[in-house]
C-alpha positions as CSV (number, residue, x, y, z in Angstrom):
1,X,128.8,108.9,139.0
2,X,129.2,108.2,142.7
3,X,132.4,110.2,143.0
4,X,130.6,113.0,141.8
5,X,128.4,113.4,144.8
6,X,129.3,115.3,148.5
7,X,126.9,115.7,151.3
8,X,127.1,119.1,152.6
9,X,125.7,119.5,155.9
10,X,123.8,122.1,157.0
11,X,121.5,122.6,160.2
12,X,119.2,125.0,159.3
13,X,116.1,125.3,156.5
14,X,114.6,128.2,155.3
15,X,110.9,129.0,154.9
16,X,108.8,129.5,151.8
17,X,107.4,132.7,153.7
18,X,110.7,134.3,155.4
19,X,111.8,137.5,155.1
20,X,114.3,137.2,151.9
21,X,116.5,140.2,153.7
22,X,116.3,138.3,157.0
23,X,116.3,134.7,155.7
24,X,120.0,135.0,154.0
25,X,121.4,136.3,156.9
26,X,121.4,132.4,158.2
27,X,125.0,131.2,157.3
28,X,124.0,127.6,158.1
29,X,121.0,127.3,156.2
30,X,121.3,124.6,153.1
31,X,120.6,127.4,150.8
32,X,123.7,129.5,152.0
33,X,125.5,126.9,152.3
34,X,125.2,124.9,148.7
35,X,125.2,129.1,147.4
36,X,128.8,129.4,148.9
37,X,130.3,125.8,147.2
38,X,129.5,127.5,143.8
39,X,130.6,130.9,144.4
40,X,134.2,128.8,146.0
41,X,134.4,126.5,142.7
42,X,133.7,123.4,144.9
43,X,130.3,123.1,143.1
44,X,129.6,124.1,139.0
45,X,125.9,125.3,139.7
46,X,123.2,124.9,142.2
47,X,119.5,124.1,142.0
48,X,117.0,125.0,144.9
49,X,113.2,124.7,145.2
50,X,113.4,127.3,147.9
51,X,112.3,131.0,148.7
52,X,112.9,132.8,145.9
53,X,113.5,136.1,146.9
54,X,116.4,134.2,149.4
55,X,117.9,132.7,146.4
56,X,118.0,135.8,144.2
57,X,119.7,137.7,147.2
58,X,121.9,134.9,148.5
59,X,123.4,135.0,144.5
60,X,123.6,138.7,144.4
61,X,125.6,138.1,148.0
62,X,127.7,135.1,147.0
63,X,127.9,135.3,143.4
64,X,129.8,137.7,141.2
65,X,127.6,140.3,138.5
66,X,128.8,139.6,135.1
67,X,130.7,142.9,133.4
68,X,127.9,145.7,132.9
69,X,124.8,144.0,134.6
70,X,123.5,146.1,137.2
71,X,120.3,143.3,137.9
72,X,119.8,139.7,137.8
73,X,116.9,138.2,136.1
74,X,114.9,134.7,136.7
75,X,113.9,133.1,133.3
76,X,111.8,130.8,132.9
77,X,110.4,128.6,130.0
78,X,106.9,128.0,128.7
79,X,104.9,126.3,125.6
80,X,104.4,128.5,122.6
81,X,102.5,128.3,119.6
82,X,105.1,127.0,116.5
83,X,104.8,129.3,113.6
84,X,106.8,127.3,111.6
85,X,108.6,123.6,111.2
86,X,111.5,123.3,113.7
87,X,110.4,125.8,116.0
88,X,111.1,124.8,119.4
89,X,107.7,124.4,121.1
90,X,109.2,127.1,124.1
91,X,110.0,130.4,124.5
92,X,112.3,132.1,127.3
93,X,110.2,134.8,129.6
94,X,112.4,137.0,131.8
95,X,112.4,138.6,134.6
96,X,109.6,136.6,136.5
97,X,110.2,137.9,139.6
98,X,114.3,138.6,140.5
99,X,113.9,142.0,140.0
100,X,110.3,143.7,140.4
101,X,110.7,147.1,138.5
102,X,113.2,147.7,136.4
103,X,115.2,151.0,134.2
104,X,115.5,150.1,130.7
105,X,118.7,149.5,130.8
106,X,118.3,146.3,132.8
107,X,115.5,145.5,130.1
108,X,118.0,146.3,127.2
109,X,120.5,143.9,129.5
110,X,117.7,141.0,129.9
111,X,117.7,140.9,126.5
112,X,120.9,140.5,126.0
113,X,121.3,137.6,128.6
114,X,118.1,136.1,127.2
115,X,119.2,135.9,123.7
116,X,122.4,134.6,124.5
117,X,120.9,131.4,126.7
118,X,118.5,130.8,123.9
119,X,121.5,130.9,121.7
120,X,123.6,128.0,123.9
121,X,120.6,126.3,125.6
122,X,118.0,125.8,122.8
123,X,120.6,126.3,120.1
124,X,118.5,129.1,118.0
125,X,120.8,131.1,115.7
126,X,119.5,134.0,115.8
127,X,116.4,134.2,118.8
128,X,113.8,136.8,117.9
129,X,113.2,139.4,121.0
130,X,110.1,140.7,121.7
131,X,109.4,143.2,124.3
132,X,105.9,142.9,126.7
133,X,103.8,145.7,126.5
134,X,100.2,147.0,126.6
135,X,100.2,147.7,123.0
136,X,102.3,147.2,119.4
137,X,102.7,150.9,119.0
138,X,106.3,152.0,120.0
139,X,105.0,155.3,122.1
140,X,103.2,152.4,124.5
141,X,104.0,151.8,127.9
142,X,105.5,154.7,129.4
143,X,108.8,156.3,129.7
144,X,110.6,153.3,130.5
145,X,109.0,150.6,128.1
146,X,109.4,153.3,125.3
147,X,113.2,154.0,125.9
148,X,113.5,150.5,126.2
149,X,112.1,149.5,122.9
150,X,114.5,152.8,121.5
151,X,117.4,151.3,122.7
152,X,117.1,147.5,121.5
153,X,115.9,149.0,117.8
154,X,119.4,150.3,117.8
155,X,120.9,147.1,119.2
156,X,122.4,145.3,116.3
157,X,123.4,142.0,118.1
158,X,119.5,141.4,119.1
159,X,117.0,140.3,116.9
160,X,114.7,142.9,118.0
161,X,110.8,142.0,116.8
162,X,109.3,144.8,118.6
163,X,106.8,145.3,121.4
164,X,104.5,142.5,121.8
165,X,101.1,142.0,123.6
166,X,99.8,139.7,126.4
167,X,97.8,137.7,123.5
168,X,100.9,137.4,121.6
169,X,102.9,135.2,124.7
170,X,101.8,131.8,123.4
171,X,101.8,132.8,119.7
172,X,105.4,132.0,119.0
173,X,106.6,135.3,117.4
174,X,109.2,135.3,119.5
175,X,111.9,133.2,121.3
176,X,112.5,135.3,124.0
177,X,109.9,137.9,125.9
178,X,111.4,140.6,128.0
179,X,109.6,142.3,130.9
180,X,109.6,143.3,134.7
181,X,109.9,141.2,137.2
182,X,105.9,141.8,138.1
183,X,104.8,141.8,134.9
184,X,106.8,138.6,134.2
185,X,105.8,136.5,137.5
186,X,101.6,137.5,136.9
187,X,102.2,136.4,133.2
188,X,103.8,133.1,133.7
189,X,101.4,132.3,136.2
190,X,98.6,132.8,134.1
191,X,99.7,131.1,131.2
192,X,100.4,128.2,134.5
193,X,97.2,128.6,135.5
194,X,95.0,128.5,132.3
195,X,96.6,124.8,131.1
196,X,95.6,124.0,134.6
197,X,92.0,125.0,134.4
198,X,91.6,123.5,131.0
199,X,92.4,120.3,131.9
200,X,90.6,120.0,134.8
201,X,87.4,121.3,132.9
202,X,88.0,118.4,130.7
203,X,87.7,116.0,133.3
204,X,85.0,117.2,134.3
205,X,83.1,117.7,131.0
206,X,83.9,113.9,131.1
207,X,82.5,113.0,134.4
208,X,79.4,114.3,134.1
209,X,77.9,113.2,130.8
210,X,78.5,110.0,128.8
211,X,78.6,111.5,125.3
212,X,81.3,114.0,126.5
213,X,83.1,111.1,128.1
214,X,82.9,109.1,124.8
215,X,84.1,112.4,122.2
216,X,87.2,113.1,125.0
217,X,88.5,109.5,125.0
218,X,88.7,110.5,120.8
219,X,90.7,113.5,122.2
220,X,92.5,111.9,124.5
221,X,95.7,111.4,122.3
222,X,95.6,115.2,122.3
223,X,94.5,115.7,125.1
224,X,97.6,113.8,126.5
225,X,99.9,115.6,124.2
226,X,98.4,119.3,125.0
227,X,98.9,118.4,129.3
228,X,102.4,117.1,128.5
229,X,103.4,120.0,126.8
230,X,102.0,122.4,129.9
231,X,103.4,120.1,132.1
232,X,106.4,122.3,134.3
233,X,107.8,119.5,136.1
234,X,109.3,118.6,132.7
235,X,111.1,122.0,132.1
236,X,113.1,121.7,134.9
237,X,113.6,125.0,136.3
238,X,114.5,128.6,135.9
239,X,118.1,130.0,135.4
240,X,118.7,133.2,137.8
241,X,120.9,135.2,134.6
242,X,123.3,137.7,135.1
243,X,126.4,136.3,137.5
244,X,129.4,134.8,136.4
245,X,128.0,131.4,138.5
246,X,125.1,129.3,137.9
247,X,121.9,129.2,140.0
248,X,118.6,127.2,138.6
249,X,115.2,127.8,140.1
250,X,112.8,124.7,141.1
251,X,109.3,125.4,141.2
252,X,108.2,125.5,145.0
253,X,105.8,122.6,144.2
254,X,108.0,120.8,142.2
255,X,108.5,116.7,141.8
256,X,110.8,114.2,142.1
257,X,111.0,114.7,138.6
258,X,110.8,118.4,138.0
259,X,114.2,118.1,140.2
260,X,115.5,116.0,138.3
261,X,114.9,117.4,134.9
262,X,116.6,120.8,136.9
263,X,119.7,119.4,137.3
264,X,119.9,118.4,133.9
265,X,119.1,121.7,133.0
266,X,121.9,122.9,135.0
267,X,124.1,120.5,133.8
268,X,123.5,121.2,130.1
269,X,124.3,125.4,131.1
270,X,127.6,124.2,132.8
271,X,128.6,122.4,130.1
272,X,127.3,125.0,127.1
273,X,129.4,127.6,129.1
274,X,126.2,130.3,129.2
275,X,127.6,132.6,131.7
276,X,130.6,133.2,129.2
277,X,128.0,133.1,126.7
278,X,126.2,136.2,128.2
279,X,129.8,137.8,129.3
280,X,130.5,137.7,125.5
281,X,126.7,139.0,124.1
282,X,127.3,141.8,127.0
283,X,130.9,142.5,125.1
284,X,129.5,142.8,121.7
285,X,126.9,145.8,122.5
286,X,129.2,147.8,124.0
């Protein structure tokens, strides 16, 4: 609807590689300046490919913390293994990189946030929560992992499934994965990085010997199906959780279309209400 788009001008860009801390300090800059039409209600949510430690701060500078959350967290989506009929082929992985190290109460609070956009966004009742750690055992992972895991067994309003390993990620035993913001971004990454290699090895199995060529092209309906489903430029992007305003995350490489399937992401959490969503998950384990 034409009457639903404004030009907003600004005269400055910033950098992939700026200095977050130094970066949001540019009023002008498109990223401050589409950051304050949301936080002053001329704007419902904002999507940016940009710097992403500049968009997490100018949100935590513009934007208001929900009741109770202390950090904000970057989610992002990614294709799972379904263990059963129904199962939507993605789980929710958060924090990937708003918030590096984190206390376990801001793990406790990712979870909350997490299960509550899984709730509104992929419409899952009751979202299993699993918690990334080196090992199954509840005594793994250190002080903060451990209380972490304490505190969510104890949480009634999270589906708590327990600790889970990096093997379990893509397994689909749970709809939403909680970690640091280190932890989080490596993982992603990986799991990025592997459907990358894969297919890439697949063209060249097929390159270099005609057999090969001949069993792919058998595969290739799969094959199709298996890059499609790896494919980030049709997630969208990444929801920053945790303000009372809406902020979605591009990928820095992303498409014409990845861009477009972002603002449709944004526009399906405006209109599903998830900050109120998280406001009333966050009021329901006090």
């Amino acid at each position: 609807n034409p009457e639903h788009i404004a030009i907003l001008h600004a005269t400055e860009a910033i950098g992939m590689a700026e200095e977050p801390r130094e970066a949001v300090k540019r009023r002008d800059s498109s990223l401050l300046v589409g950051v304050r039409a949301v936080a002053e209600g001329r704007a419902e949510a904002f999507v940016s490919a940009g710097n992403t430690g500049a968009c997490v701060l100018a949100c935590a500078k513009h934007f208001r913390l929900l009741r109770g959350i202390r950090r904000a967290a970057l989610a992002s989506v990614y294709p799972r293994q379904r263990e059963q009929r129904g199962q939507d082929p993605l789980a929710l992985l958060l924090d990937v990189g708003a918030t590096v190290r984190c206390e376990a109460e801001e793990l406790v609070h990712f979870a909350l946030m997490g299960s509550a956009y899984a709730r509104r966004i992929s419409k899952v009742a009751s979202p299993a929560v699993g918690l990334l750690n080196m090992g199954s055992e509840e005594s793994k992972g250190g002080e903060v992992l451990v209380e972490a895991h304490r505190r969510l067994r104890q949480l009634p309003v999270v589906n708590f499934v327990g600790n889970l390993e990096g093997n379990d990620l893509v397994r689909g035993r749970a709809d939403v994965i909680v970690c640091e913001g280190l932890l989080g971004n490596v993982a992603l990454k990986l799991i990025e990085g592997v459907s990358e290699v894969l297919y890439d090895l697949t063209n060249a199995a097929a390159a270099r010997r005609v057999a090969w060529r001949l069993g792919l092209r058998l595969l290739a309906g799969g094959i199709e199906r298996l890059r499609a489903l790896t494919d980030y430029t049709q997630y969208g992007g990444s929801p920053i959780l945790g303000f009372e305003q809406l902020f979605i995350k591009c990928h820095g490489r992303s498409s014409a279309r990845a861009i477009g399937n972002a603002v449709k992401v944004a526009a399906k959490a405006v209109r599903d209400h998830v900050p109120r969503g998280i406001a009333d998950a966050l009021a329901a384990a006090r």
